[in-house]
PDB file as gemmi writes it, atoms N, CA and C in Angstrom:
CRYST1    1.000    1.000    1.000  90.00  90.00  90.00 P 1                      
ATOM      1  N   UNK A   1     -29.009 -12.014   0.200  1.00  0.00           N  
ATOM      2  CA  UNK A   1     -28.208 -12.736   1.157  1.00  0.00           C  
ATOM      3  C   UNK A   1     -29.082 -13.650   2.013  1.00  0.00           C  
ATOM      4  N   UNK A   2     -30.085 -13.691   2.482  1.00  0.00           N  
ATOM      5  CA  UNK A   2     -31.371 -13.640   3.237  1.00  0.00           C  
ATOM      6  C   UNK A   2     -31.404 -15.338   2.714  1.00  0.00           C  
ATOM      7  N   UNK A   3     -31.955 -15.146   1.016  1.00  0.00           N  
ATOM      8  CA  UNK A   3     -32.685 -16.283   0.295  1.00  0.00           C  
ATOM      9  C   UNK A   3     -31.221 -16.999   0.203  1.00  0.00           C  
ATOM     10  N   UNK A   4     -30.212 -16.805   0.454  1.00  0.00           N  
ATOM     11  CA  UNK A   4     -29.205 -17.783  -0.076  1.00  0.00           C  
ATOM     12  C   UNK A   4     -28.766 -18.440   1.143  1.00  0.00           C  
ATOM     13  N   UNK A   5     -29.094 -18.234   2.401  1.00  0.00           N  
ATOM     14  CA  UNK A   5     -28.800 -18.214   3.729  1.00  0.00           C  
ATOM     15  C   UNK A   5     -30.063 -19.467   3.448  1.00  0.00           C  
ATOM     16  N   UNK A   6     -31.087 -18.777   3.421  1.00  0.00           N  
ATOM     17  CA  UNK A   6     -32.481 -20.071   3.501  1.00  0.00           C  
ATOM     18  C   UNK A   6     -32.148 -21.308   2.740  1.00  0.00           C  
ATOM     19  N   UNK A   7     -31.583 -20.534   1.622  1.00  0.00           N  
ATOM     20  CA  UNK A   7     -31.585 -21.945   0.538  1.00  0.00           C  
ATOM     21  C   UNK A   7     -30.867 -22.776   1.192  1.00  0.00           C  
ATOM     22  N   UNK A   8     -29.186 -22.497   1.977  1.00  0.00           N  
ATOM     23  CA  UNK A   8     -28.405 -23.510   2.637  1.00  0.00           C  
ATOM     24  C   UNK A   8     -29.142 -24.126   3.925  1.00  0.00           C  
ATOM     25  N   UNK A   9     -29.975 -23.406   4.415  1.00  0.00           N  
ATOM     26  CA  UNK A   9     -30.401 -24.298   5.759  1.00  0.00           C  
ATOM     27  C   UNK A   9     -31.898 -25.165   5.119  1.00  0.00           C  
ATOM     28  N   UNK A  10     -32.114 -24.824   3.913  1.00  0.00           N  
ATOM     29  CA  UNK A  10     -32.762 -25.862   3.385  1.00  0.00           C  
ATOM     30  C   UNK A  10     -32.449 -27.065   2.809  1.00  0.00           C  
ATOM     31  N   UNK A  11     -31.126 -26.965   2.301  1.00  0.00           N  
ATOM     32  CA  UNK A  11     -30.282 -28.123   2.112  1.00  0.00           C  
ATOM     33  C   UNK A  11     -30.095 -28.944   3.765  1.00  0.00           C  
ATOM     34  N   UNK A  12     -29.096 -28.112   4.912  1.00  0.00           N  
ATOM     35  CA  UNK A  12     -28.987 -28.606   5.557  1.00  0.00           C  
ATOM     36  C   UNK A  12     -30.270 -29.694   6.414  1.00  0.00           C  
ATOM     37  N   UNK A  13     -30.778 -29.117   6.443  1.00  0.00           N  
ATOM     38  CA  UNK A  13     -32.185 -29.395   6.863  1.00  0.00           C  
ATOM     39  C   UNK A  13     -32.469 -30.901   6.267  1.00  0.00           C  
ATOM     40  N   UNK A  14     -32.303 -31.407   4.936  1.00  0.00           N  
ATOM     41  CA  UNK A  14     -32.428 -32.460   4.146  1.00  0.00           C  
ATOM     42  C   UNK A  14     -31.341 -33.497   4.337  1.00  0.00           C  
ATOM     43  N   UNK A  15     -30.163 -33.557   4.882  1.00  0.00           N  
ATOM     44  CA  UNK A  15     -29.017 -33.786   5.060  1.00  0.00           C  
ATOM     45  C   UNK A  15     -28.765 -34.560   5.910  1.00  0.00           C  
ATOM     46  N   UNK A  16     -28.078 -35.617   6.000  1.00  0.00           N  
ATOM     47  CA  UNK A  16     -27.882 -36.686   7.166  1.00  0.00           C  
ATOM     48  C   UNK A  16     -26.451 -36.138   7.933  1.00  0.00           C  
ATOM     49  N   UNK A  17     -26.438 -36.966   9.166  1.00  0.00           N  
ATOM     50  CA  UNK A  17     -25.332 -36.270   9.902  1.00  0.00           C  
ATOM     51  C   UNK A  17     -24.290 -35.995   9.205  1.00  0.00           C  
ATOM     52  N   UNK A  18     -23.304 -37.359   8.773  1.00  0.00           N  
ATOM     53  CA  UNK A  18     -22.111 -37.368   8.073  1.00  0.00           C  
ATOM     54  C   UNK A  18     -22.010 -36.139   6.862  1.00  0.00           C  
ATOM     55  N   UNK A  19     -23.211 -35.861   6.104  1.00  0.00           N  
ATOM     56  CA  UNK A  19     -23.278 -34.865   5.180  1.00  0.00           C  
ATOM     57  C   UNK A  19     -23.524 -33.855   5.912  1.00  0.00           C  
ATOM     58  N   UNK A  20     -24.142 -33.299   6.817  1.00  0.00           N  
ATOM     59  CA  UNK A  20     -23.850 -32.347   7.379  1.00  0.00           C  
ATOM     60  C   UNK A  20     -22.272 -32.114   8.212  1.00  0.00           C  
ATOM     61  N   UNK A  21     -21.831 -33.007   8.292  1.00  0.00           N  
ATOM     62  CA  UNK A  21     -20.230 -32.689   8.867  1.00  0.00           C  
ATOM     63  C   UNK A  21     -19.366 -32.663   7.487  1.00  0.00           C  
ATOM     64  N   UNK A  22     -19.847 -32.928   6.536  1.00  0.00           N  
ATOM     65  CA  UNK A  22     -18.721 -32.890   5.514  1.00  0.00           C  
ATOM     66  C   UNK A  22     -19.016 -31.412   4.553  1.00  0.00           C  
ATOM     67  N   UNK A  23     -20.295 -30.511   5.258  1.00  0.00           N  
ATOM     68  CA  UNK A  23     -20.738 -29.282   4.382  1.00  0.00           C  
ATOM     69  C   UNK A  23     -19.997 -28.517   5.756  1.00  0.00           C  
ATOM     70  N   UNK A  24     -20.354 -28.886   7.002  1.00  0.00           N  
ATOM     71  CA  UNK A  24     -19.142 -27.671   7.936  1.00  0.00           C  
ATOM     72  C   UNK A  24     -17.591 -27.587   7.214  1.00  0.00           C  
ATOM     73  N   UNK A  25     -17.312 -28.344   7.299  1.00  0.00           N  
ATOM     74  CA  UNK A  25     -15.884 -29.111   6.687  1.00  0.00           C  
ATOM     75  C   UNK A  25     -15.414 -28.030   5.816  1.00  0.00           C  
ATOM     76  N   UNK A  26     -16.362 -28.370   4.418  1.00  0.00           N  
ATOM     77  CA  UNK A  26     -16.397 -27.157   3.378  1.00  0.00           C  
ATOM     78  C   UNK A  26     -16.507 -26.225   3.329  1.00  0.00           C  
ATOM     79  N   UNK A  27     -17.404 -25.849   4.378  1.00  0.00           N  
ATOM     80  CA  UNK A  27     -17.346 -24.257   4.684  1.00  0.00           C  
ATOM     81  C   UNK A  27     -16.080 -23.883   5.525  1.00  0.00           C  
ATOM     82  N   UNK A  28     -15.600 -24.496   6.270  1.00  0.00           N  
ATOM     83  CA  UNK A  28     -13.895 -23.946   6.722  1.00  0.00           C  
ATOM     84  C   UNK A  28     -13.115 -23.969   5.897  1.00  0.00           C  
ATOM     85  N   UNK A  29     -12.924 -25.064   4.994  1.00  0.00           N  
ATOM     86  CA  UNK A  29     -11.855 -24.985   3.607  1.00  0.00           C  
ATOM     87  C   UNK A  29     -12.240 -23.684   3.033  1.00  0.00           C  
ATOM     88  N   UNK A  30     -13.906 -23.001   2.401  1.00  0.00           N  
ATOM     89  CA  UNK A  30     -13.874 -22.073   1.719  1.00  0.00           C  
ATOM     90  C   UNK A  30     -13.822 -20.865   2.847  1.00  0.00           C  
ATOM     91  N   UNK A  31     -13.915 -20.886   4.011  1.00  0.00           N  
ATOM     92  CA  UNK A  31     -13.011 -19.509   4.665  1.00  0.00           C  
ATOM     93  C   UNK A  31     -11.768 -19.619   4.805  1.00  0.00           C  
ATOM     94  N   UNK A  32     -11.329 -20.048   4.878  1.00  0.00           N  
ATOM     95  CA  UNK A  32      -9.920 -20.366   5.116  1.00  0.00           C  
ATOM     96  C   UNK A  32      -9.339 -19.974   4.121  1.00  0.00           C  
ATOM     97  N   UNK A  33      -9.708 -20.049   2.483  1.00  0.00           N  
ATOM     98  CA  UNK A  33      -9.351 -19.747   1.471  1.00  0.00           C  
ATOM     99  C   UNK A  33      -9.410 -18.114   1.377  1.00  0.00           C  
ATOM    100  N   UNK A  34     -10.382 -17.549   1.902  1.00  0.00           N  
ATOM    101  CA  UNK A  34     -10.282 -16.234   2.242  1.00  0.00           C  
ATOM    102  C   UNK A  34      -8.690 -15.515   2.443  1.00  0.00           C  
ATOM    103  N   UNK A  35      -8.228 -16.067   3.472  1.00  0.00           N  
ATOM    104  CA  UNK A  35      -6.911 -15.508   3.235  1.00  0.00           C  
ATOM    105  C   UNK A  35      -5.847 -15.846   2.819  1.00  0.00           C  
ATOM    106  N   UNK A  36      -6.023 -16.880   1.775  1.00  0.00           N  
ATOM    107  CA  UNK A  36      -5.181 -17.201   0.988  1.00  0.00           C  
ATOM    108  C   UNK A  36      -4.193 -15.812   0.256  1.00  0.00           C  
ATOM    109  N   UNK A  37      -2.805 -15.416   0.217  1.00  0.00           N  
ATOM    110  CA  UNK A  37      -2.768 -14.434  -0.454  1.00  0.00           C  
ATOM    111  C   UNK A  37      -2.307 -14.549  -1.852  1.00  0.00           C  
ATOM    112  N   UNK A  38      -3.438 -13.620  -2.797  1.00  0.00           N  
ATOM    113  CA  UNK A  38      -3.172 -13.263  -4.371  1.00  0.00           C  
ATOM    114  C   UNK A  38      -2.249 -12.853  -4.546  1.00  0.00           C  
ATOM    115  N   UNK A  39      -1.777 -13.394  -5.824  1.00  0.00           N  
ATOM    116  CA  UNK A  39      -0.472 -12.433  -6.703  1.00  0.00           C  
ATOM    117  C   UNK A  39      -0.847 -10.903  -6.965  1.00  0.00           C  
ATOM    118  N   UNK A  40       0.078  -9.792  -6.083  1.00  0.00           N  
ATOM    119  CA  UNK A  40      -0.282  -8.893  -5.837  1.00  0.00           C  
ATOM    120  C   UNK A  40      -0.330  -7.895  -7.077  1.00  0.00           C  
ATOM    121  N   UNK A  41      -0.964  -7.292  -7.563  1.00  0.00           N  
ATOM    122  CA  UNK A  41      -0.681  -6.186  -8.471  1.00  0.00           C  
ATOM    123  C   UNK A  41       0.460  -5.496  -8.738  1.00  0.00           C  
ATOM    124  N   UNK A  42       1.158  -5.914 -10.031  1.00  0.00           N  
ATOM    125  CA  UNK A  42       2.736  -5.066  -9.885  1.00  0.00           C  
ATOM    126  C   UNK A  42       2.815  -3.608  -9.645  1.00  0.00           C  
ATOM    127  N   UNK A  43       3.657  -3.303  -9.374  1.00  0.00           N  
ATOM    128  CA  UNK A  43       3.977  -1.901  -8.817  1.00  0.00           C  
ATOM    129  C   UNK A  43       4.314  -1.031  -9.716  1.00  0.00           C  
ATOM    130  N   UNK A  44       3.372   0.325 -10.041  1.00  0.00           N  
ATOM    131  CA  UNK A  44       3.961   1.098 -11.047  1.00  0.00           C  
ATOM    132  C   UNK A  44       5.320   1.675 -11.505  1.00  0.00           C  
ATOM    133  N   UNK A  45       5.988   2.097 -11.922  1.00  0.00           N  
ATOM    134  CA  UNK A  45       7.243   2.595 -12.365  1.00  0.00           C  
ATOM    135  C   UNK A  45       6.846   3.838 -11.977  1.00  0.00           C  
ATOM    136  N   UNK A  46       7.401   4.680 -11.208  1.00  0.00           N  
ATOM    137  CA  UNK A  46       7.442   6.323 -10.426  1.00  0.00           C  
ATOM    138  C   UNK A  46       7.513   7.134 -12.193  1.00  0.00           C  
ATOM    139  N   UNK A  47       7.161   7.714 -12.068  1.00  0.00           N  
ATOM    140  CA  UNK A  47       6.675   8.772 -13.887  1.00  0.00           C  
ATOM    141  C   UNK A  47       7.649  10.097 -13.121  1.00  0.00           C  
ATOM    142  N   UNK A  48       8.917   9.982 -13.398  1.00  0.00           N  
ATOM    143  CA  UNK A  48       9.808  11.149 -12.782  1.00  0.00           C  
ATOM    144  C   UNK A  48       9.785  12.428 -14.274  1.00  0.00           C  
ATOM    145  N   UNK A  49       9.271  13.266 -13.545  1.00  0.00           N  
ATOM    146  CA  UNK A  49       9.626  14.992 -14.037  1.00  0.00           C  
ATOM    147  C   UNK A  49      10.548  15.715 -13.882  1.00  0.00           C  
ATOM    148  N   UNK A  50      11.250  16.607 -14.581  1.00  0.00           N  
ATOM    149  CA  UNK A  50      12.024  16.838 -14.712  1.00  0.00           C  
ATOM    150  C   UNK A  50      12.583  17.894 -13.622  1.00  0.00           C  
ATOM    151  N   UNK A  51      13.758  18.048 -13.027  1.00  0.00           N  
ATOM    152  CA  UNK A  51      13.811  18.621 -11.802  1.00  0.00           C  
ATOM    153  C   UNK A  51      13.963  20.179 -12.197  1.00  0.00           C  
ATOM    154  N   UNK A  52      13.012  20.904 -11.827  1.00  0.00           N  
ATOM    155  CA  UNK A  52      13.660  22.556 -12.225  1.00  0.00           C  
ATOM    156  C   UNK A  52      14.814  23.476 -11.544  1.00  0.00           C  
ATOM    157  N   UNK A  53      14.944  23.870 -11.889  1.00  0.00           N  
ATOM    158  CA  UNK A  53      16.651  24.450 -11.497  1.00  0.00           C  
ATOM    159  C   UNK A  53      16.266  24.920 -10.419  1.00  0.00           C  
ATOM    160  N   UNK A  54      15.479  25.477 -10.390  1.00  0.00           N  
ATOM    161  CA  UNK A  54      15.356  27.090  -9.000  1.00  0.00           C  
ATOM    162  C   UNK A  54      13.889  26.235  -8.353  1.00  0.00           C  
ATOM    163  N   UNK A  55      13.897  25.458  -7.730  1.00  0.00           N  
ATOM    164  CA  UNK A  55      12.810  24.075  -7.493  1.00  0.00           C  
ATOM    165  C   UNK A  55      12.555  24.417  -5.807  1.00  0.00           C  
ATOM    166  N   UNK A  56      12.017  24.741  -5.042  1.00  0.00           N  
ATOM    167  CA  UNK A  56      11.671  24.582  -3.523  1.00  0.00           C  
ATOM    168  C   UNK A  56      11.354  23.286  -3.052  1.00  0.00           C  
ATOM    169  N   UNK A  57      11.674  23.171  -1.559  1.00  0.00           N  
ATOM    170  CA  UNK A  57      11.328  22.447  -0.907  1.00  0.00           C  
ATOM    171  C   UNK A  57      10.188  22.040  -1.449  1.00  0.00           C  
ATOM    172  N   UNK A  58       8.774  22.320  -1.023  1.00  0.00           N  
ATOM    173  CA  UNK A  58       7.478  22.172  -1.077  1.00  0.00           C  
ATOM    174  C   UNK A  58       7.122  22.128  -2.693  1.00  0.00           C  
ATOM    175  N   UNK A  59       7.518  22.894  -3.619  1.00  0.00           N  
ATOM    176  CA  UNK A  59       7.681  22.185  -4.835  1.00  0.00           C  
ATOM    177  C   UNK A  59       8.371  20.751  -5.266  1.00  0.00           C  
ATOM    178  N   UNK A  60       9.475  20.487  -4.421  1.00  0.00           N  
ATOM    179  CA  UNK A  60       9.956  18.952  -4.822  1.00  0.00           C  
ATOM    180  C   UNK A  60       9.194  17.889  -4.343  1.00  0.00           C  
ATOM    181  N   UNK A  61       8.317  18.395  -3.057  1.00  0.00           N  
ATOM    182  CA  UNK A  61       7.508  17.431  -2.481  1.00  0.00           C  
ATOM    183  C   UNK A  61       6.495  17.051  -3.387  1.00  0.00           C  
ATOM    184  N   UNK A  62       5.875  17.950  -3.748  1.00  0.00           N  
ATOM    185  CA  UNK A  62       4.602  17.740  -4.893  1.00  0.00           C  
ATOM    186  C   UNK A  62       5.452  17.130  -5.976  1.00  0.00           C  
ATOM    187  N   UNK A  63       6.814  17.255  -6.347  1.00  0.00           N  
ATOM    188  CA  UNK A  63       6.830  16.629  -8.192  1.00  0.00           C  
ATOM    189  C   UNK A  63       6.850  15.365  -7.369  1.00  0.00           C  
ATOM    190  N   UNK A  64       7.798  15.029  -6.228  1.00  0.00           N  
ATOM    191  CA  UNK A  64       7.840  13.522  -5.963  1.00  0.00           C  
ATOM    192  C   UNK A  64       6.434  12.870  -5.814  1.00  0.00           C  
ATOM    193  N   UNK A  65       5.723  13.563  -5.030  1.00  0.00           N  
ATOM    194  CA  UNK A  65       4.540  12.654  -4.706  1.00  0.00           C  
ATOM    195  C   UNK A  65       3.583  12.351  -5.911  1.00  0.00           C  
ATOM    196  N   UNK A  66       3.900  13.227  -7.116  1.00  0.00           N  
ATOM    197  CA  UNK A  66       3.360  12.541  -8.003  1.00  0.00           C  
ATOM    198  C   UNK A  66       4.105  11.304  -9.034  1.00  0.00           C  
ATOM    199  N   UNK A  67       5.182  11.729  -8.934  1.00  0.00           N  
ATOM    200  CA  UNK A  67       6.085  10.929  -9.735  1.00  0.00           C  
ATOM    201  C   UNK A  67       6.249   9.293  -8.803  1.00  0.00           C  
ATOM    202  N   UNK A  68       6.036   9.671  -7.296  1.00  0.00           N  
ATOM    203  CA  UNK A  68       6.274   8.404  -6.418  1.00  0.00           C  
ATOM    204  C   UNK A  68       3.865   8.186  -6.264  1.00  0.00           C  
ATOM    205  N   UNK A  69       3.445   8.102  -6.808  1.00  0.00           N  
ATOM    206  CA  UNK A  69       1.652   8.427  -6.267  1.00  0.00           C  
ATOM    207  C   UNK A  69       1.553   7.084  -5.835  1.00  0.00           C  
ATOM    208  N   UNK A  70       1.967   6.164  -6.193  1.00  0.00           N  
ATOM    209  CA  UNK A  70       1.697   4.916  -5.389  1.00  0.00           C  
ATOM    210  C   UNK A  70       2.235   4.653  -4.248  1.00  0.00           C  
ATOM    211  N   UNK A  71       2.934   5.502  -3.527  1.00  0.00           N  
ATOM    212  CA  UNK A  71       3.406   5.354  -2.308  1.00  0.00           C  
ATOM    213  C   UNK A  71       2.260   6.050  -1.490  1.00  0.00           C  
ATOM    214  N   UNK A  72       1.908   6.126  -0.102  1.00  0.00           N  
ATOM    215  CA  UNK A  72       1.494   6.396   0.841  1.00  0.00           C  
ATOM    216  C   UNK A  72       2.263   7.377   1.819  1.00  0.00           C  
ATOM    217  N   UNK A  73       1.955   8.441   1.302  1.00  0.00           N  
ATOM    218  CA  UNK A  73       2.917   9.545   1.681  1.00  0.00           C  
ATOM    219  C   UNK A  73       2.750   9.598   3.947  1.00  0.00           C  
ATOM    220  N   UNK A  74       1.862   9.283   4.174  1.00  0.00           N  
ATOM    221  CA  UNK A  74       1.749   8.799   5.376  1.00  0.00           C  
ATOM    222  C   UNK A  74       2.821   8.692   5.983  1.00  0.00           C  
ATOM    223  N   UNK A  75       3.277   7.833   5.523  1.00  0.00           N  
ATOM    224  CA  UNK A  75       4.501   6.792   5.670  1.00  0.00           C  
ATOM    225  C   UNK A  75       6.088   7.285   5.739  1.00  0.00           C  
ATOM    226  N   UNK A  76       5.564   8.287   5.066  1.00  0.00           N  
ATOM    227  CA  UNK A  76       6.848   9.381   4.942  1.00  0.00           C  
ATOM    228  C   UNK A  76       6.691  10.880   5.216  1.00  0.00           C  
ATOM    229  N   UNK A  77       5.722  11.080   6.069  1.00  0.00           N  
ATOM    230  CA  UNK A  77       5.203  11.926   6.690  1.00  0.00           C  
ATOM    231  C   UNK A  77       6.754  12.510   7.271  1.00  0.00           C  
ATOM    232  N   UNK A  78       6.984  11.639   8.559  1.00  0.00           N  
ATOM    233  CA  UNK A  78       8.029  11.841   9.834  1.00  0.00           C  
ATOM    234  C   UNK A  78       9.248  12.320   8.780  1.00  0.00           C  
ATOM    235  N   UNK A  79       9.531  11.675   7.921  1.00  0.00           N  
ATOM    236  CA  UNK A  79      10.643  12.178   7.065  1.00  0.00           C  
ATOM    237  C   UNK A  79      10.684  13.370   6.656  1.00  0.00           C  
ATOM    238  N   UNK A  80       9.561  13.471   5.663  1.00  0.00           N  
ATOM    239  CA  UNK A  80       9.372  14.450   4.654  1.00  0.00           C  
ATOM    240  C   UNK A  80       9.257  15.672   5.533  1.00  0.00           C  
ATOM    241  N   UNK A  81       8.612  15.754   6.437  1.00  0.00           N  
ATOM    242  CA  UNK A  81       8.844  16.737   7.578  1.00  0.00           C  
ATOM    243  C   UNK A  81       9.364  17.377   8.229  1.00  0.00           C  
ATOM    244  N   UNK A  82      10.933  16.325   8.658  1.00  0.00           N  
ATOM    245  CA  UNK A  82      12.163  16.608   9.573  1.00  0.00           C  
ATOM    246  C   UNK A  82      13.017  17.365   8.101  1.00  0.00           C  
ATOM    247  N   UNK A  83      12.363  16.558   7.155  1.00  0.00           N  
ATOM    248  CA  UNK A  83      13.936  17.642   6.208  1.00  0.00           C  
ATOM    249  C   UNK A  83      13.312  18.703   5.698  1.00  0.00           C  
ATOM    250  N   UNK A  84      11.763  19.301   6.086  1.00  0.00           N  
ATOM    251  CA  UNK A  84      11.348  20.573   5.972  1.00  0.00           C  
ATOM    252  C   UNK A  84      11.976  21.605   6.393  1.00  0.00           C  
ATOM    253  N   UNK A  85      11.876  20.798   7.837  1.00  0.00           N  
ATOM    254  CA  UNK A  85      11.867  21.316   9.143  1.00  0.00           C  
ATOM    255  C   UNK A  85      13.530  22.210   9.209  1.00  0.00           C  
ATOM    256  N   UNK A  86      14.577  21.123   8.911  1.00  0.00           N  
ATOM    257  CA  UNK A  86      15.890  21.281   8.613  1.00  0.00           C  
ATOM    258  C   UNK A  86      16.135  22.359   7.680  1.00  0.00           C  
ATOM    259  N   UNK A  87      15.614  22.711   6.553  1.00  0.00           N  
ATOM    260  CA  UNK A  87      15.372  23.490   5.538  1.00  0.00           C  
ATOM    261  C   UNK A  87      14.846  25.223   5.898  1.00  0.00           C  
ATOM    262  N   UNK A  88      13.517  25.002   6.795  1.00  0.00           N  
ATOM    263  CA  UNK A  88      13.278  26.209   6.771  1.00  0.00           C  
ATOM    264  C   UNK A  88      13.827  26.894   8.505  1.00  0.00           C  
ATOM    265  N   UNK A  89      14.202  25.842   9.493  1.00  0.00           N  
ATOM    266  CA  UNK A  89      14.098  25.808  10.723  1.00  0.00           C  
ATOM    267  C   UNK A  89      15.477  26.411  11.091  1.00  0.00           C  
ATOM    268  N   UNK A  90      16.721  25.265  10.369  1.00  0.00           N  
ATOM    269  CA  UNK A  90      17.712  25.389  10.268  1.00  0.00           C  
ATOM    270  C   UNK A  90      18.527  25.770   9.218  1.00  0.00           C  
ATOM    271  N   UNK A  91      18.057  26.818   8.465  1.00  0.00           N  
ATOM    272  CA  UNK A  91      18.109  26.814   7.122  1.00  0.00           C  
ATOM    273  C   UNK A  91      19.525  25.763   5.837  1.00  0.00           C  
ATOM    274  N   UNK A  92      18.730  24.596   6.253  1.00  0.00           N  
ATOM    275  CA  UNK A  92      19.747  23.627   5.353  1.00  0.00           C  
ATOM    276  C   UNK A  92      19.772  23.950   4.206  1.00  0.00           C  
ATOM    277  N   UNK A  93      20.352  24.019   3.197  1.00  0.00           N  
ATOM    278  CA  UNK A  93      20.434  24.364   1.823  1.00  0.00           C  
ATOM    279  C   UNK A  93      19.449  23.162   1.104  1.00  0.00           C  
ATOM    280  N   UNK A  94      18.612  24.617   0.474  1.00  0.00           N  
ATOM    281  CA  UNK A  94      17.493  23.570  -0.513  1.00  0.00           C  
ATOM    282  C   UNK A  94      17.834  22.479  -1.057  1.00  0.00           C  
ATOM    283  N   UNK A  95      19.093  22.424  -2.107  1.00  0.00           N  
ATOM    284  CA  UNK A  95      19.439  21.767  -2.771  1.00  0.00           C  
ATOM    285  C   UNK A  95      20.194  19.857  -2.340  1.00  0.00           C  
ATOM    286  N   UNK A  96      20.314  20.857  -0.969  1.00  0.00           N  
ATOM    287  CA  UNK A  96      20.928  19.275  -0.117  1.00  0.00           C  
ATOM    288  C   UNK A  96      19.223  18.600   0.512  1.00  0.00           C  
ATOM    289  N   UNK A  97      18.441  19.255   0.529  1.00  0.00           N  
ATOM    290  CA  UNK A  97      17.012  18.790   1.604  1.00  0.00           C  
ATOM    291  C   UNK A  97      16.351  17.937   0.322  1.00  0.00           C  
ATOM    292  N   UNK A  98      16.828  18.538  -1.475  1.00  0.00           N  
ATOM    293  CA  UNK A  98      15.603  17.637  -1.924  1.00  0.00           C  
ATOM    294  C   UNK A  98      16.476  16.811  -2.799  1.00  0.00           C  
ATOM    295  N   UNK A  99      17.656  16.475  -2.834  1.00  0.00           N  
ATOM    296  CA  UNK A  99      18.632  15.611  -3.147  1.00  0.00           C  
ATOM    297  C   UNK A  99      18.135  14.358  -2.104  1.00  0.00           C  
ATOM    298  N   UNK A 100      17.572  14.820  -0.381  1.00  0.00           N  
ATOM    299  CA  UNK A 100      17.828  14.059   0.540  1.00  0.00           C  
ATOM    300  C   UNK A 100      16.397  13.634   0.438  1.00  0.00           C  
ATOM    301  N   UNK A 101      15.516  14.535   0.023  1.00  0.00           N  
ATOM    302  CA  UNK A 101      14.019  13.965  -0.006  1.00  0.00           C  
ATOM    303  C   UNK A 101      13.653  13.116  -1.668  1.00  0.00           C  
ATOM    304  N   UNK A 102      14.411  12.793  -2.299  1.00  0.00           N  
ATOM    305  CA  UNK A 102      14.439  12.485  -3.399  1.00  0.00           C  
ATOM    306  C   UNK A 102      15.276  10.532  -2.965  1.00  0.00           C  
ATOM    307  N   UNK A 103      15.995  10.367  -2.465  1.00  0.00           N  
ATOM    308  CA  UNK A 103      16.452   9.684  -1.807  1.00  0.00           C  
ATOM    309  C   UNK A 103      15.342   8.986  -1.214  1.00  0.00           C  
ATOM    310  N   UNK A 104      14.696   9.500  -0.031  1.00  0.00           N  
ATOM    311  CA  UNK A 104      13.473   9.185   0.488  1.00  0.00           C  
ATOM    312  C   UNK A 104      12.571   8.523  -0.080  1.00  0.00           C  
ATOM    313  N   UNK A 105      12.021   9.326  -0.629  1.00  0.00           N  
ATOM    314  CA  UNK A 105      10.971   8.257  -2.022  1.00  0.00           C  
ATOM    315  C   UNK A 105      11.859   7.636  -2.981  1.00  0.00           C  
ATOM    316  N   UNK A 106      12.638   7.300  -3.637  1.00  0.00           N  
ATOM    317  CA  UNK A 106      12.957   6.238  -3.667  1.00  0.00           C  
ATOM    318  C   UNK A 106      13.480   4.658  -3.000  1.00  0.00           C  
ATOM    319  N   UNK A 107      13.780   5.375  -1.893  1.00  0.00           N  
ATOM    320  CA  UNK A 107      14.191   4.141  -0.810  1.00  0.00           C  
ATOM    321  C   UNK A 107      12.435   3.655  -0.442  1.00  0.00           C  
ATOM    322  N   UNK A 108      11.634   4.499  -0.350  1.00  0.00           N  
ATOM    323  CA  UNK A 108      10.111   4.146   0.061  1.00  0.00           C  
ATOM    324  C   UNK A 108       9.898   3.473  -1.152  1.00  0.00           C  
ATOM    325  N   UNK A 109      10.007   3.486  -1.976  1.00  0.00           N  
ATOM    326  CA  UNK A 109       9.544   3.280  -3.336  1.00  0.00           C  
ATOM    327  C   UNK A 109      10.321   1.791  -3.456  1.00  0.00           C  
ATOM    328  N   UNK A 110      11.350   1.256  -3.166  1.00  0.00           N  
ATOM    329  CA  UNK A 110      12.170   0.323  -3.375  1.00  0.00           C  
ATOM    330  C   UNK A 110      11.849  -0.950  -2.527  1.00  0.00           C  
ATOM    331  N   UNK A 111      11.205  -0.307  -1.175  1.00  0.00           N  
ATOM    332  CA  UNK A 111      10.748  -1.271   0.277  1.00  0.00           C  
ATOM    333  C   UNK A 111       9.139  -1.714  -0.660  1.00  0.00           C  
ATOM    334  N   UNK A 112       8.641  -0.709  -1.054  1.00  0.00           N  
ATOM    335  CA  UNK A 112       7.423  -0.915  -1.599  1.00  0.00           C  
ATOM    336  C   UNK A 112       7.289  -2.190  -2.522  1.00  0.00           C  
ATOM    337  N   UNK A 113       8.474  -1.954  -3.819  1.00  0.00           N  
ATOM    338  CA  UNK A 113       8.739  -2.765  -4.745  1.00  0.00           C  
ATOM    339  C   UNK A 113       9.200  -4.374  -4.466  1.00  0.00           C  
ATOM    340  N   UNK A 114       9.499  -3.712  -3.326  1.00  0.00           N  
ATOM    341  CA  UNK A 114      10.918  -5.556  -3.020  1.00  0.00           C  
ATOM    342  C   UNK A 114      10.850  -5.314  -1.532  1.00  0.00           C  
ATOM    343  N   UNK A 115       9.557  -5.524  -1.001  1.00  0.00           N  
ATOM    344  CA  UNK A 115       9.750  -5.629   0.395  1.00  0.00           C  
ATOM    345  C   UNK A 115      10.644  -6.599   1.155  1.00  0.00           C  
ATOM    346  N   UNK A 116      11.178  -7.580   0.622  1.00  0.00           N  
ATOM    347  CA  UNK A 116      12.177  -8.571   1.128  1.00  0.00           C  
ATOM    348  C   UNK A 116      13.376  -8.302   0.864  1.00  0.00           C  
ATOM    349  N   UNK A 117      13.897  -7.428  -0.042  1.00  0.00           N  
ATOM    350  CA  UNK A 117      15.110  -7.265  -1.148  1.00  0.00           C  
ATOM    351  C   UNK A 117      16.011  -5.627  -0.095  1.00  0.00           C  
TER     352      UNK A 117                                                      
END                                                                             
C-alpha cells in the first residue's frame, strides 16, 4: 500500500496544476463509485422439511431456521420469542404457535426477497 501511495505522489509530483486537478477529480469519481450499489445476490429458495406430527415449539424453530438460514434470525428474535413465550407461559396450543411461527419466517423471508413488494 506504502509503494503504491509513493508511486501516486510520484506522479503527482511530475504533474502540472490543471493535471493535478483533473487526477483529484478522478479520484472522487473513483470513490464515489464505491457506493455505487451491485446487483445483489439472489436470494436462496428456503429448503422446507417436512413437518413432524408430534413437532415442539423449539423443534419447529430449528427446522425453520434451517429451512429459512438466509434470514437473520436476529430479526425475528422479538417474534420468535413472544410466541414461545405464549406457548409455554400461557400455554397456547403448540400447533397454533408453529402454524404462527411458520408464518413468521415466511413473511421475513418474503420482506427479504421483495423488500419493496
Amino acid at each position: 500500500m506504502v509503494n503504491k501511495r509513493n508511486e501516486l505522489l510520484a506522479h503527482w509530483d511530475c504533474l502540472g496544476e490543471s493535471d493535478r486537478d483533473t487526477l483529484v477529480r478522478f479520484a472522487a469519481f473513483l470513490r464515489a463509485g464505491e457506493g455505487v450499489e451491485k446487483t445483489p445476490a439472489p436470494i436462496p429458495e428456503p429448503r422446507h422439511e417436512p413437518r413432524p406430527e408430534s413437532e415442539t415449539v423449539v423443534g419447529a424453530i430449528k427446522r425453520l431456521s434451517r429451512a429459512y438460514a438466509m434470514l437473520d434470525r436476529r430479526r425475528m428474535l422479538n417474534e420468535t420469542a413472544s410466541l414461545m413465550g405464549q406457548h409455554v407461559m400461557q400455554g397456547r396450543d403448540v400447533v397454533e404457535v408453529i402454524d404462527e411461527l411458520e408464518r413468521v419466517f415466511e413473511r421475513h423471508y418474503r420482506n427479504l426477497a421483495d423488500p419493496d413488494g
